[in-house]
N, C-alpha and C positions, 0 to 999 in steps of 0.2 A: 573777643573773637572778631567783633568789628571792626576793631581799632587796629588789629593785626593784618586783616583784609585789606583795609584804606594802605594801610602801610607796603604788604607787597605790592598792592597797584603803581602805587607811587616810584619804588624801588624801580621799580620794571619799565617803567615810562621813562626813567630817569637812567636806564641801563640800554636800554633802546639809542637815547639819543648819545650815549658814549660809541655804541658802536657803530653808528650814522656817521661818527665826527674822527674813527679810527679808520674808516673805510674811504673818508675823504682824503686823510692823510699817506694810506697806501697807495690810493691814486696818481696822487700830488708826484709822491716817489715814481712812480712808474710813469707817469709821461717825461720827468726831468731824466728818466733813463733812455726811454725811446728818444729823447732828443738829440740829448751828446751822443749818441750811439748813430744817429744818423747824419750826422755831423762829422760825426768819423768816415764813417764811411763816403761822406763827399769826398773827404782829404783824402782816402785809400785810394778809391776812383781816378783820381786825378792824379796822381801821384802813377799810378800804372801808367795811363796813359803817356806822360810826358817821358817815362820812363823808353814804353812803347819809340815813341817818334824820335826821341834823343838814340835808340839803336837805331831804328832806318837810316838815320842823318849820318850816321858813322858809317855806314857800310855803302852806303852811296857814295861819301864823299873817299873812303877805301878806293872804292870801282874806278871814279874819277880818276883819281890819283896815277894806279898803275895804266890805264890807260893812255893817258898825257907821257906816261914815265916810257911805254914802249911804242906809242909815234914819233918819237923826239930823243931817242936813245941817243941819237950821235949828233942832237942839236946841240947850240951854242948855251952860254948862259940866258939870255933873254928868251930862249926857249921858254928856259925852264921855270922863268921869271913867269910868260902866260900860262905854263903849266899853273901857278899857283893861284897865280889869277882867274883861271878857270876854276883849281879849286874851291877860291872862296864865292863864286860867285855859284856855284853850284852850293855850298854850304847855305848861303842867304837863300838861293831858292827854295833848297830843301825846308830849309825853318819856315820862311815864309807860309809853303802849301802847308806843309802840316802840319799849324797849329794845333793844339789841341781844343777840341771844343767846351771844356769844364776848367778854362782857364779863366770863365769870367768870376769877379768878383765874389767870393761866398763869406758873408759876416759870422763867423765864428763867437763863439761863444766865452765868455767870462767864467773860466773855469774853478777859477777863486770863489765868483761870488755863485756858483751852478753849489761848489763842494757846500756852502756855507748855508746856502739854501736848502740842501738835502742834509745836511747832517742835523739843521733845527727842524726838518719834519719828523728825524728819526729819533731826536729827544722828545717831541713832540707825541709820538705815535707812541713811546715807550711808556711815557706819563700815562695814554691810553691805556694801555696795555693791563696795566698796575689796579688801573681804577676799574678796570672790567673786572678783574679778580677779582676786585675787593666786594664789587656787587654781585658776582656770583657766588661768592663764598656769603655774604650774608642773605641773601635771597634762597640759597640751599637752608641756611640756618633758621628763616624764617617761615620757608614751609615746613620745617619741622614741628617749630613752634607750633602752626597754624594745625596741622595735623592732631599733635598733642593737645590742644585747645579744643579742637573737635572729639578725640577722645573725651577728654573731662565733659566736655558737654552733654556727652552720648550719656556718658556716667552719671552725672548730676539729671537726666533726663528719664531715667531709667530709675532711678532714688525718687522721681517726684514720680513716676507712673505706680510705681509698689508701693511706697505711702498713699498714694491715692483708693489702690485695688484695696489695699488694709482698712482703708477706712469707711471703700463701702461693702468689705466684709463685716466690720464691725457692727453698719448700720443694717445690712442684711440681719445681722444675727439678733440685733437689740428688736430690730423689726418682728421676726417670726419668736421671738420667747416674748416680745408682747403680746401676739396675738395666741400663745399655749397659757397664759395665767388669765388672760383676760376675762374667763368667763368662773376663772373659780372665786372660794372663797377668801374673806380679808385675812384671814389665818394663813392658809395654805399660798395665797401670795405673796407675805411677806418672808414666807421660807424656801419658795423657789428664788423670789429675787434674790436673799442672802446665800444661797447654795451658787445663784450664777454668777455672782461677781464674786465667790469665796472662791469660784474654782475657776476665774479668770484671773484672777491674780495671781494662785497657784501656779497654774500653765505659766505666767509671764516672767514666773520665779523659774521656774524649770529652765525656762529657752533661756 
């Protein structure tokens, strides 16, 4: 029962630190997620944005456009030459002002080596996985045992308290029929004692 005790302690200390070491690995996975994921999302951001200011710029330089087109209806070519020239020179302004402000610099991630890093925590956490089973299933199995070990015990405890009560009934009993022949005669004592052990062995025949 000892031995079985040391053992689930052991088991459990040793199942403990599996799930310490599986809950590090869901971690692991879950910040490399929250990070590509906001990572994206800078690229989504930005990607609006430019989006955003690439239509202003067209519709400005639209405006531009028919405006030049109808002060200069019945001008020359070289009109129409500054018309253009005004176009682009309105185009340059417009990019100019409004750049986008999330167009600086964002170092992106290695997504080769992000997949390769998250796919070895998830063989990793799997391995976990396996190995937690394998100590729940025998830690179930062993407090069976340890149960069953405690029955026997009880059992085996209970065997040594009834042998015990049996034998100081025995000593009871030898105790008070010594002290009923003790005051007779050598005759009559030696036919009580062959009468009580004649019919203790009888009885022991019976049961």
């Amino acid at each position: 029962t000892e031995g079985t005790k040391q053992w689930l302690e052991s088991e459990y200390s040793l199942y403990r630190v599996l799930l310490k070491q599986r809950e590090e690995k869901l971690n692991g996975i879950r910040e490399l997620e929250e990070q590509i994921a906001s990572w994206f999302a800078c690229d989504v951001l930005m990607y609006k944005e430019q989006l955003q200011n690439s239509n202003s710029n067209v519709n400005a330089n639209n405006g531009n456009m028919n405006a030049n087109i109808n002060a200069n209806a019945n001008a020359n070519v070289n009109a129409n030459i500054n018309a253009n020239v005004n176009v682009n020179a309105n185009a340059n302004a417009n990019a100019n002002g409004n750049e986008s402000k999330t167009t600086e610099l964002i170092t992106r991630p290695n997504l080769n080596e992000y997949c390769e890093k998250r796919e070895k925590l998830k063989q990793e956490l799997k391995k976990l996985d396996v190995l937690c089973e394998n100590k729940e299933f025998f830690l179930h199995k062993g407090k069976v045992i340890k149960e069953a070990n405690m029955v026997v015990m009880l059992a085996t405890q209970s065997a040594a308290e009834a042998k015990k009560l049996q034998q100081l009934h025995n000593e009871q009993a030898m105790e008070e029929f010594g002290n009923e022949v003790q005051d007779l005669p050598i005759g009559q004592k030696l036919v009580c004692v062959f009468f009580f052990f004649f019919k203790k062995k009888k009885k022991d025949i019976e049961i």
